[in-house]
CHARMM-style PDB file with segment names, atoms N, HN, CA, C and O in Angstrom:
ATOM      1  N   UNK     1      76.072 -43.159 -55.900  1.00  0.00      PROA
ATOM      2  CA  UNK     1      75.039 -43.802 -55.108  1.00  0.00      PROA
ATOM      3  C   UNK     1      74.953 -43.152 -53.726  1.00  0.00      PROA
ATOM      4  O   UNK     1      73.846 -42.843 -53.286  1.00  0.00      PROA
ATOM      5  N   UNK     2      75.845 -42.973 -53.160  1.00  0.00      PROA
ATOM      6  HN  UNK     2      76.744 -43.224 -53.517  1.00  0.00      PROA
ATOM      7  CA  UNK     2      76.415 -42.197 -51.852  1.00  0.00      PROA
ATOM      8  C   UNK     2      75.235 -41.223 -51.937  1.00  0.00      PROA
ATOM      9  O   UNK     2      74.073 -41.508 -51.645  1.00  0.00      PROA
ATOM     10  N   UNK     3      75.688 -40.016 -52.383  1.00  0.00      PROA
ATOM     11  HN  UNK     3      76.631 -39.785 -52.621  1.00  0.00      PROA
ATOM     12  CA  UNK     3      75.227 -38.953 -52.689  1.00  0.00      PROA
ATOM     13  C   UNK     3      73.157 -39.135 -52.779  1.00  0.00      PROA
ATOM     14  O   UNK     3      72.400 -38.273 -52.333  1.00  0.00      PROA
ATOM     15  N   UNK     4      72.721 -40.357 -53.410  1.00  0.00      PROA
ATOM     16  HN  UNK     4      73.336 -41.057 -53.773  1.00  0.00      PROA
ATOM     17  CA  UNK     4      71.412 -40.010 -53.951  1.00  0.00      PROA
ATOM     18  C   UNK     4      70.857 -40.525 -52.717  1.00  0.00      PROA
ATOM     19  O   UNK     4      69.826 -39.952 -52.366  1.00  0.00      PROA
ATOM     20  N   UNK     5      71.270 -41.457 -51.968  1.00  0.00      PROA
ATOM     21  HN  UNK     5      72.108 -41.923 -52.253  1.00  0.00      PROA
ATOM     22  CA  UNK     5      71.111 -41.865 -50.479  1.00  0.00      PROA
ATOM     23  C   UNK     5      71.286 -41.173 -49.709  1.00  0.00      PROA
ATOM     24  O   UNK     5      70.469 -41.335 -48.802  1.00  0.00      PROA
ATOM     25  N   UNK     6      72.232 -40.098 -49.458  1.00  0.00      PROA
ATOM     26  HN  UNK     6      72.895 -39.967 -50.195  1.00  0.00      PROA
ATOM     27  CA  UNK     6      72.283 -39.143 -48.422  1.00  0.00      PROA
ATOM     28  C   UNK     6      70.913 -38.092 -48.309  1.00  0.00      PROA
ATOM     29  O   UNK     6      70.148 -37.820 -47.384  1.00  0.00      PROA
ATOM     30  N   UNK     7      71.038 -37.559 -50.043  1.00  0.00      PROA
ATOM     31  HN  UNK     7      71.659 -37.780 -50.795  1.00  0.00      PROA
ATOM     32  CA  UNK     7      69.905 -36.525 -50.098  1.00  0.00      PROA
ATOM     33  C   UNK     7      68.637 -37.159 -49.958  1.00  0.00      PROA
ATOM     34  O   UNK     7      67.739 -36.329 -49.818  1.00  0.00      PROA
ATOM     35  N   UNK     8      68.166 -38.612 -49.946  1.00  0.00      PROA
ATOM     36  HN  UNK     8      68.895 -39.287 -50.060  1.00  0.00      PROA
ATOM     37  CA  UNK     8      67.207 -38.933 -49.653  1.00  0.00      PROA
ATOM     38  C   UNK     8      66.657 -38.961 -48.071  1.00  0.00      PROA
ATOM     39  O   UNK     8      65.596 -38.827 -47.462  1.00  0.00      PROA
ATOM     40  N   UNK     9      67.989 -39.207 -47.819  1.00  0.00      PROA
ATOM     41  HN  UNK     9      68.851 -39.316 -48.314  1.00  0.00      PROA
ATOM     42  CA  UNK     9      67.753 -39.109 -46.288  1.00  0.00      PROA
ATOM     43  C   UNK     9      67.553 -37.358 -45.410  1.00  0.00      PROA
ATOM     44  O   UNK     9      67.075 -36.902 -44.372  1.00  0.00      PROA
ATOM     45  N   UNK    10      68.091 -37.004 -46.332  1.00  0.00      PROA
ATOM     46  HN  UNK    10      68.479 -37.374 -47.176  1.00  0.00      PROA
ATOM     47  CA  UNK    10      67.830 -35.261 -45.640  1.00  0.00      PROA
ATOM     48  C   UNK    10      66.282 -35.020 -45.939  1.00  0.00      PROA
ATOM     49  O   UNK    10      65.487 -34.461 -45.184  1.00  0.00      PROA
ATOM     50  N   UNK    11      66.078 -35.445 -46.929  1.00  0.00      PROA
ATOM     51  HN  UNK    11      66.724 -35.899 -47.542  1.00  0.00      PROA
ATOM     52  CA  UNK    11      64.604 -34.669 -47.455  1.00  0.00      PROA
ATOM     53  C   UNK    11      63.604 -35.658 -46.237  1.00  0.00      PROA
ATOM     54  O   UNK    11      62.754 -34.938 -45.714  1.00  0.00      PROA
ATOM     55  N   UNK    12      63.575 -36.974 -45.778  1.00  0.00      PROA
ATOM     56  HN  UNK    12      64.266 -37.559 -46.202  1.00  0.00      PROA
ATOM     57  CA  UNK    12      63.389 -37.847 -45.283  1.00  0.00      PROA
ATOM     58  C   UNK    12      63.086 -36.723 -43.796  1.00  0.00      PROA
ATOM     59  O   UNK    12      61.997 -36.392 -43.327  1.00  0.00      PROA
ATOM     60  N   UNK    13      64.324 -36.383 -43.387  1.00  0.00      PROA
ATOM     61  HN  UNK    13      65.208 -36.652 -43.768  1.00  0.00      PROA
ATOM     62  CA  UNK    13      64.746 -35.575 -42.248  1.00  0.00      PROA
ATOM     63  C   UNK    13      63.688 -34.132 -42.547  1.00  0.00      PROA
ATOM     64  O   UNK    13      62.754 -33.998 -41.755  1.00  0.00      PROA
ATOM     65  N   UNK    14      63.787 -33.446 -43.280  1.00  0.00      PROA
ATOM     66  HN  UNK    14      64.545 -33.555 -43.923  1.00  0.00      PROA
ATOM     67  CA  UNK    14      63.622 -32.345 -43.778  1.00  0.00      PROA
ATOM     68  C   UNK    14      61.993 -32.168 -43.427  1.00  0.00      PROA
ATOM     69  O   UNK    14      61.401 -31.244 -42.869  1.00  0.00      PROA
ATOM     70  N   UNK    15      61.432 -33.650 -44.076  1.00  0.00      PROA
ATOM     71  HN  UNK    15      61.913 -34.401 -44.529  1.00  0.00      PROA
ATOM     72  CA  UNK    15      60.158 -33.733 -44.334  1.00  0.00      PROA
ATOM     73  C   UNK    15      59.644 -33.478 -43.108  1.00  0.00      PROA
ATOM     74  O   UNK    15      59.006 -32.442 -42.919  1.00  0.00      PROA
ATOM     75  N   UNK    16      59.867 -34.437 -42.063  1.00  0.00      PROA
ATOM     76  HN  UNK    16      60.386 -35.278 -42.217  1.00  0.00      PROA
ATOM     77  CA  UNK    16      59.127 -34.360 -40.782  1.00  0.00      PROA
ATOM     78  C   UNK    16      59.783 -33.814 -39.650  1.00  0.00      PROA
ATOM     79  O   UNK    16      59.672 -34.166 -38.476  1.00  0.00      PROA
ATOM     80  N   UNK    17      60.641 -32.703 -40.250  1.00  0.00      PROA
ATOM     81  HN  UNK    17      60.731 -32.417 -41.204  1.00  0.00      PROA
ATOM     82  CA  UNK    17      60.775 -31.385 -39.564  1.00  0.00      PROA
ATOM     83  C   UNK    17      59.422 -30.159 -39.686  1.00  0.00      PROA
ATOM     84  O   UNK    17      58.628 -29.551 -38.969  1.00  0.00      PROA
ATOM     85  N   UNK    18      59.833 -30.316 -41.154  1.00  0.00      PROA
ATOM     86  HN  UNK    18      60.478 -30.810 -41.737  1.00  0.00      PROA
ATOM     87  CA  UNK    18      58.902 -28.887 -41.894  1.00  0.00      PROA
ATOM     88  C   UNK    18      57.253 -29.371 -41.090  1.00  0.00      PROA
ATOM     89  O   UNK    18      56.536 -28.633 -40.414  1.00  0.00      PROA
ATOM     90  N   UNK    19      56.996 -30.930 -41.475  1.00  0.00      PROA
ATOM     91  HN  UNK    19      57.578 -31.530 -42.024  1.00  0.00      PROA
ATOM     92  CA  UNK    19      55.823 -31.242 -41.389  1.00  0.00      PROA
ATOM     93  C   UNK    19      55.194 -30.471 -40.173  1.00  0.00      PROA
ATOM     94  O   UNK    19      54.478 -29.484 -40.001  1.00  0.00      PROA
ATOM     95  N   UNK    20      55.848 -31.457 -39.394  1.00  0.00      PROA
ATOM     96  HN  UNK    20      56.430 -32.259 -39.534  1.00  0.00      PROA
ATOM     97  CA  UNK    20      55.483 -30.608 -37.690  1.00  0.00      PROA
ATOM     98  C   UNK    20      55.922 -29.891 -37.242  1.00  0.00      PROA
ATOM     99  O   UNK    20      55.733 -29.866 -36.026  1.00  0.00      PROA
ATOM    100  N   UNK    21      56.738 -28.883 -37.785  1.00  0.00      PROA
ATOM    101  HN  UNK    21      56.892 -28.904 -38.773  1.00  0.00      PROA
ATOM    102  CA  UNK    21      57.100 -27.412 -37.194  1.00  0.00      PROA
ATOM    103  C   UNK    21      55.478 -26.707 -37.840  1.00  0.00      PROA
ATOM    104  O   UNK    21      54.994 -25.931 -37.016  1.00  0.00      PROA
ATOM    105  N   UNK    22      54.957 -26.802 -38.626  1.00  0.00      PROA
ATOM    106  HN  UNK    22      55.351 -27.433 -39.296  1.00  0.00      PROA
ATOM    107  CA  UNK    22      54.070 -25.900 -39.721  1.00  0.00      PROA
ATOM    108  C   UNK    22      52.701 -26.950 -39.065  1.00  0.00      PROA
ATOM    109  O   UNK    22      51.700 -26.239 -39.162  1.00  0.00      PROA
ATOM    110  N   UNK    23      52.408 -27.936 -38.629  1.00  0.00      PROA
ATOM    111  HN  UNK    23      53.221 -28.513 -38.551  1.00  0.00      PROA
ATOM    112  CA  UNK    23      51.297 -28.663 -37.564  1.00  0.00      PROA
ATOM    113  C   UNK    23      51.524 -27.810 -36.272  1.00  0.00      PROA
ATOM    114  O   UNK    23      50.583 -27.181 -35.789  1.00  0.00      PROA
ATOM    115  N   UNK    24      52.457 -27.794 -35.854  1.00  0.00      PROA
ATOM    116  HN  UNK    24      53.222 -28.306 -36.247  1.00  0.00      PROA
ATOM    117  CA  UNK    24      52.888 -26.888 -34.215  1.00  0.00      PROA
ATOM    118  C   UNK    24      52.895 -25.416 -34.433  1.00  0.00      PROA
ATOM    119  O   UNK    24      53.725 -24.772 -33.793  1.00  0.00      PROA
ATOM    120  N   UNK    25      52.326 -24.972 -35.008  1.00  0.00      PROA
ATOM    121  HN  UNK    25      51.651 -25.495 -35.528  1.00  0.00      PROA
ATOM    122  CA  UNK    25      52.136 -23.553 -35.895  1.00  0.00      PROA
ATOM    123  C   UNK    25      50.834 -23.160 -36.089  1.00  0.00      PROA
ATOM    124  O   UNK    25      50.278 -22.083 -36.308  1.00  0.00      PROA
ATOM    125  N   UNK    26      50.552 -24.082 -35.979  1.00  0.00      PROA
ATOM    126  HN  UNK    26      51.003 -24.956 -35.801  1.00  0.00      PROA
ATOM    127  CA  UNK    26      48.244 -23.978 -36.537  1.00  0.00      PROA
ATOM    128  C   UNK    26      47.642 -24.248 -37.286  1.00  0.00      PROA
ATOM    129  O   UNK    26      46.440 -24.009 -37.402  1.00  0.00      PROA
ATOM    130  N   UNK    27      48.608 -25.043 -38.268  1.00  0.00      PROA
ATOM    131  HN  UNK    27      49.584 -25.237 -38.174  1.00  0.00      PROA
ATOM    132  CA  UNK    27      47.850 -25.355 -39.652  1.00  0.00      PROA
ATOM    133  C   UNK    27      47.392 -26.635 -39.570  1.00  0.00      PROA
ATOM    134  O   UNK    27      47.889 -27.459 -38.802  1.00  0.00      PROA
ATOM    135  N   UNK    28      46.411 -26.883 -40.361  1.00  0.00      PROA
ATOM    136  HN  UNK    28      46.008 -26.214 -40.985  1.00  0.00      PROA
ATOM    137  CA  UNK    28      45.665 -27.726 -40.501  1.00  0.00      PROA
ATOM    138  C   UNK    28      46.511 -29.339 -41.435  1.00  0.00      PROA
ATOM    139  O   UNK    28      47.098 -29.152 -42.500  1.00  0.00      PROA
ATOM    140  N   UNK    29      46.445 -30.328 -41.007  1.00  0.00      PROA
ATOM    141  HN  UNK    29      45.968 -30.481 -40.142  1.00  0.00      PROA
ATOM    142  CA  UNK    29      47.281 -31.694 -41.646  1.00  0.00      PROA
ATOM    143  C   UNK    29      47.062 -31.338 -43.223  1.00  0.00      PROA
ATOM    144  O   UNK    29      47.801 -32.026 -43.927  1.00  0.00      PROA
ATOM    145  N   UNK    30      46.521 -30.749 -43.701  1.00  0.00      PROA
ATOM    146  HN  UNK    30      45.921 -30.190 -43.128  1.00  0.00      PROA
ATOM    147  CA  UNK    30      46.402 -31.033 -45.119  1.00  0.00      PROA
ATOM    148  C   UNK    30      47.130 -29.712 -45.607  1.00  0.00      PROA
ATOM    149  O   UNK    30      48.014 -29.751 -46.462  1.00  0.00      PROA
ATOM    150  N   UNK    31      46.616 -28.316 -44.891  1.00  0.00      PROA
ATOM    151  HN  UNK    31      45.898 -28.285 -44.196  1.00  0.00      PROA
ATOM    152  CA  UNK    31      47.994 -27.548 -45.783  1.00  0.00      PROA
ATOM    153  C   UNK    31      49.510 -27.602 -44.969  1.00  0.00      PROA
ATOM    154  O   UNK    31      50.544 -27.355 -45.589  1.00  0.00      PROA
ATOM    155  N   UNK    32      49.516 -27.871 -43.852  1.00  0.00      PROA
ATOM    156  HN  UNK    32      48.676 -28.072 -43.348  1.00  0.00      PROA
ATOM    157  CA  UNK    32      51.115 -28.744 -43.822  1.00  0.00      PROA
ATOM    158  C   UNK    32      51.154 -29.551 -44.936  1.00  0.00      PROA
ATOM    159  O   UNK    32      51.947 -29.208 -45.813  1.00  0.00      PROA
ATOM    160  N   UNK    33      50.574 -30.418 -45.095  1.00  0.00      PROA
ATOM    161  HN  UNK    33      49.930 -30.696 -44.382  1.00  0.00      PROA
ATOM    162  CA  UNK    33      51.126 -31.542 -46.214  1.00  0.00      PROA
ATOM    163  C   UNK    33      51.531 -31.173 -47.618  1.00  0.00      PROA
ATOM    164  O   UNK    33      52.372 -31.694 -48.351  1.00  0.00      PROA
ATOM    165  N   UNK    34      50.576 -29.954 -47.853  1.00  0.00      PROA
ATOM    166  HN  UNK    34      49.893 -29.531 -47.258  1.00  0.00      PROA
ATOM    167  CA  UNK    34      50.785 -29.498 -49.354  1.00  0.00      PROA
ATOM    168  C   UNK    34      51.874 -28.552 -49.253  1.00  0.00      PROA
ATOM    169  O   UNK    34      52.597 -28.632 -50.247  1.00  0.00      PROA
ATOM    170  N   UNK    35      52.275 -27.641 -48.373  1.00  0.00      PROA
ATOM    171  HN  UNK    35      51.688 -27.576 -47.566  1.00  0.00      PROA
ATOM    172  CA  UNK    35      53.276 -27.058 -48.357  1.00  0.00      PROA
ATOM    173  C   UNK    35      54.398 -27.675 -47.725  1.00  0.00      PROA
ATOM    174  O   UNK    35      55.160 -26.737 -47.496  1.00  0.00      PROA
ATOM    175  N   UNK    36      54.789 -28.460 -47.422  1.00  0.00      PROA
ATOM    176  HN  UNK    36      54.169 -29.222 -47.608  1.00  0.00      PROA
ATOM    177  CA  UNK    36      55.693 -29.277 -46.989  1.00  0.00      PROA
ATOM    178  C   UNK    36      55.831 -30.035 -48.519  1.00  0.00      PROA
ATOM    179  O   UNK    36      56.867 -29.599 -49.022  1.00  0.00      PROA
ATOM    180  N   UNK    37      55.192 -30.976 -49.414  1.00  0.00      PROA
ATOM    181  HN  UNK    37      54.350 -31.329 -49.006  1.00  0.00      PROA
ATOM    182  CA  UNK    37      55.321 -31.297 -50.494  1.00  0.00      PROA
ATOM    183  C   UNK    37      55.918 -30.909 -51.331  1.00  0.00      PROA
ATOM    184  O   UNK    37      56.795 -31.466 -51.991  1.00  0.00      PROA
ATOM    185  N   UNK    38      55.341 -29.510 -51.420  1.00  0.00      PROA
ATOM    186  HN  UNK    38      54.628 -29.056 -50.884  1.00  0.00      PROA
ATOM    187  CA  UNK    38      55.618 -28.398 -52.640  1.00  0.00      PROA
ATOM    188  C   UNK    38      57.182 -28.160 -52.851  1.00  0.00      PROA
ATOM    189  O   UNK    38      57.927 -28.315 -53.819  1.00  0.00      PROA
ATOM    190  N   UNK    39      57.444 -27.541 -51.013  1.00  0.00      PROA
ATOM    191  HN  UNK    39      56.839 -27.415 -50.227  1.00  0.00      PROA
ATOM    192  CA  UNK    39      58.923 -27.111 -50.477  1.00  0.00      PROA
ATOM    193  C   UNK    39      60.077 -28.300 -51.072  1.00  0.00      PROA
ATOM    194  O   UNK    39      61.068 -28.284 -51.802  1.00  0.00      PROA
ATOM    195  N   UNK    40      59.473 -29.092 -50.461  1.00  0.00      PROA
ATOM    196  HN  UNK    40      58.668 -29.105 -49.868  1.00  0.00      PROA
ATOM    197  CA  UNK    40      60.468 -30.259 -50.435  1.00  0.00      PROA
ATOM    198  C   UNK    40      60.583 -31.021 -52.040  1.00  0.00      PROA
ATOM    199  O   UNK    40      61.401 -31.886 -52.356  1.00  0.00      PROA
ATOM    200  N   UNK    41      59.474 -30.396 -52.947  1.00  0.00      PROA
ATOM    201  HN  UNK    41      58.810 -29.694 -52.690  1.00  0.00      PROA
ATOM    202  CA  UNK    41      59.867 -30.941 -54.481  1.00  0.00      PROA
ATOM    203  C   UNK    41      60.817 -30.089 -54.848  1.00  0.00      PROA
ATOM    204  O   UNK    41      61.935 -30.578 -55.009  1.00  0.00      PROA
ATOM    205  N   UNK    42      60.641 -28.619 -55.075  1.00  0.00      PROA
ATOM    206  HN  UNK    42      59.733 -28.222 -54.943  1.00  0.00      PROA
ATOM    207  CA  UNK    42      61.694 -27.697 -55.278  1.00  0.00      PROA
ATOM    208  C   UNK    42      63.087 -28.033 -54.843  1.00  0.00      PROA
ATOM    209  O   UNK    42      64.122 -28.120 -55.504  1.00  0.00      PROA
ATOM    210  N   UNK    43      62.852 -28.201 -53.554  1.00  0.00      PROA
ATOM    211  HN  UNK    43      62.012 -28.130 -53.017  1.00  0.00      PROA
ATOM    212  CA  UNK    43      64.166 -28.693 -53.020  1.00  0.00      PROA
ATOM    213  C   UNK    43      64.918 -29.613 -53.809  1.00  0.00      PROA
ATOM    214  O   UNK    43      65.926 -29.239 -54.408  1.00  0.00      PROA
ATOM    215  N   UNK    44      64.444 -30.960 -53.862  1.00  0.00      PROA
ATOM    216  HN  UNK    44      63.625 -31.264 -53.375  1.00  0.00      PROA
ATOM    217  CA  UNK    44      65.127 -32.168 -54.157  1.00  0.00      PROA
ATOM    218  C   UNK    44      65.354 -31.750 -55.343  1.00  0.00      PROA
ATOM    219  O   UNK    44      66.417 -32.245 -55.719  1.00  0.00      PROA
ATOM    220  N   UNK    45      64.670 -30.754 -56.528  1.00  0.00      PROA
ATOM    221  HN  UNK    45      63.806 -30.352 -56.223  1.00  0.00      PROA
ATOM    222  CA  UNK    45      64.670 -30.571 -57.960  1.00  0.00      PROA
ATOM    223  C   UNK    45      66.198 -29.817 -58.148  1.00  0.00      PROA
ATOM    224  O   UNK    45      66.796 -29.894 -59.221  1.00  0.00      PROA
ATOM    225  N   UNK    46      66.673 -29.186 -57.140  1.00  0.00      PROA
ATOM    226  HN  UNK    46      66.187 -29.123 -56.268  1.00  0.00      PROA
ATOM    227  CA  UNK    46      67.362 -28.086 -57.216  1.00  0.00      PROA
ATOM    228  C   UNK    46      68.832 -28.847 -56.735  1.00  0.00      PROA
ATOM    229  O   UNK    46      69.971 -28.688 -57.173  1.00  0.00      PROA
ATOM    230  N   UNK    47      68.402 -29.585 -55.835  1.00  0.00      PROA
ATOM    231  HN  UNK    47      67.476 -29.715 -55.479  1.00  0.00      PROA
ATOM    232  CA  UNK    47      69.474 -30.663 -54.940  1.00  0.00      PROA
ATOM    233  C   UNK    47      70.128 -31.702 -56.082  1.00  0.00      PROA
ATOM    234  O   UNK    47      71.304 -31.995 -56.300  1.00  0.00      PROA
ATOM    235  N   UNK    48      69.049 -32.083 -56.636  1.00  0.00      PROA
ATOM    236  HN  UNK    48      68.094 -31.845 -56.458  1.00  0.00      PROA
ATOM    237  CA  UNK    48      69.328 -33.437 -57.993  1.00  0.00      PROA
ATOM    238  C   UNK    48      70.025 -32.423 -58.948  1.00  0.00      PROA
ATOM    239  O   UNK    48      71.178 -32.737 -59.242  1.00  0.00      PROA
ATOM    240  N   UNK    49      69.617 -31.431 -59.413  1.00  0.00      PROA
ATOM    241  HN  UNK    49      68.680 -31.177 -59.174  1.00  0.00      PROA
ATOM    242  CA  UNK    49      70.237 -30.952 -60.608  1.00  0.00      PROA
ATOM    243  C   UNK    49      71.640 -30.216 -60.347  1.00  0.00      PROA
ATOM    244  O   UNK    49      72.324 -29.840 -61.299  1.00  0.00      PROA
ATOM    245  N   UNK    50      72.170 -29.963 -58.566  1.00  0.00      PROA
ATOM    246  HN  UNK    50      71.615 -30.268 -57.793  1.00  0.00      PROA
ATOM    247  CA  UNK    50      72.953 -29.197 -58.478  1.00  0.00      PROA
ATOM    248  C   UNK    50      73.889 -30.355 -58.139  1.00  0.00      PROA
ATOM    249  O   UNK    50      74.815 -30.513 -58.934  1.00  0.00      PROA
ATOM    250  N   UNK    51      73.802 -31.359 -56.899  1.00  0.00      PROA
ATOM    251  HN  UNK    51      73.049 -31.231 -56.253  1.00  0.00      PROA
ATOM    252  CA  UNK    51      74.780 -31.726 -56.470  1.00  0.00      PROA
ATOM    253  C   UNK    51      74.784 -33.559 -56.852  1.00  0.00      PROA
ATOM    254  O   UNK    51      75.760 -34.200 -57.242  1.00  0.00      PROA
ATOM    255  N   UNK    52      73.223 -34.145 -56.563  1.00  0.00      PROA
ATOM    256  HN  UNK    52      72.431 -33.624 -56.246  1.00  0.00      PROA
ATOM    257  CA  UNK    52      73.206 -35.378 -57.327  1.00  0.00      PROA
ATOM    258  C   UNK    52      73.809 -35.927 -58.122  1.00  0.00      PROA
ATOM    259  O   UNK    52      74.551 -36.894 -57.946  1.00  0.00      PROA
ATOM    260  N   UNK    53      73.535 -35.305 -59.236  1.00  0.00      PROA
ATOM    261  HN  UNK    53      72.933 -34.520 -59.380  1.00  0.00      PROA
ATOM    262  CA  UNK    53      73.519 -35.925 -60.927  1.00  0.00      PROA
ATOM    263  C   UNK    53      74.490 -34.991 -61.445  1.00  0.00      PROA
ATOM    264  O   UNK    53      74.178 -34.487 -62.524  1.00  0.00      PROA
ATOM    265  N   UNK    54      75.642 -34.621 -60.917  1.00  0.00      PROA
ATOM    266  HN  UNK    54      75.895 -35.030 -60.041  1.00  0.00      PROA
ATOM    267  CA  UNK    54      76.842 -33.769 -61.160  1.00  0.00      PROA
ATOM    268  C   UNK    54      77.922 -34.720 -61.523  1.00  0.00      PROA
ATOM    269  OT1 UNK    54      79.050 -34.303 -61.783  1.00  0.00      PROA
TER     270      UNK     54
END
């Protein structure tokens, strides 16, 4: 449980880092959002299958 709570909280963190580093950059709210999305599914996909659900 530990574990699926922590990584929720990074991606949580993660999210509205990426978000507004890539808004403070020039992009427009909607492709921040989709590339911030995208990033952060890969991520968690890779996070759940490596360290999660281990």
């Amino acid at each position: 449980m530990f574990r699926f709570v922590f990584a929720l909280f990074i991606q949580m963190v993660a999210n509205s880092l990426l978000l507004s580093s890539l808004m403070a950059a020039g992009l427009t709210v909607w492709k921040a959002q989709i590339i911030t999305t995208v990033s952060l599914t890969i991520f968690t996909y890779i996070g759940g299958k490596l360290w999660i659900f281990r």
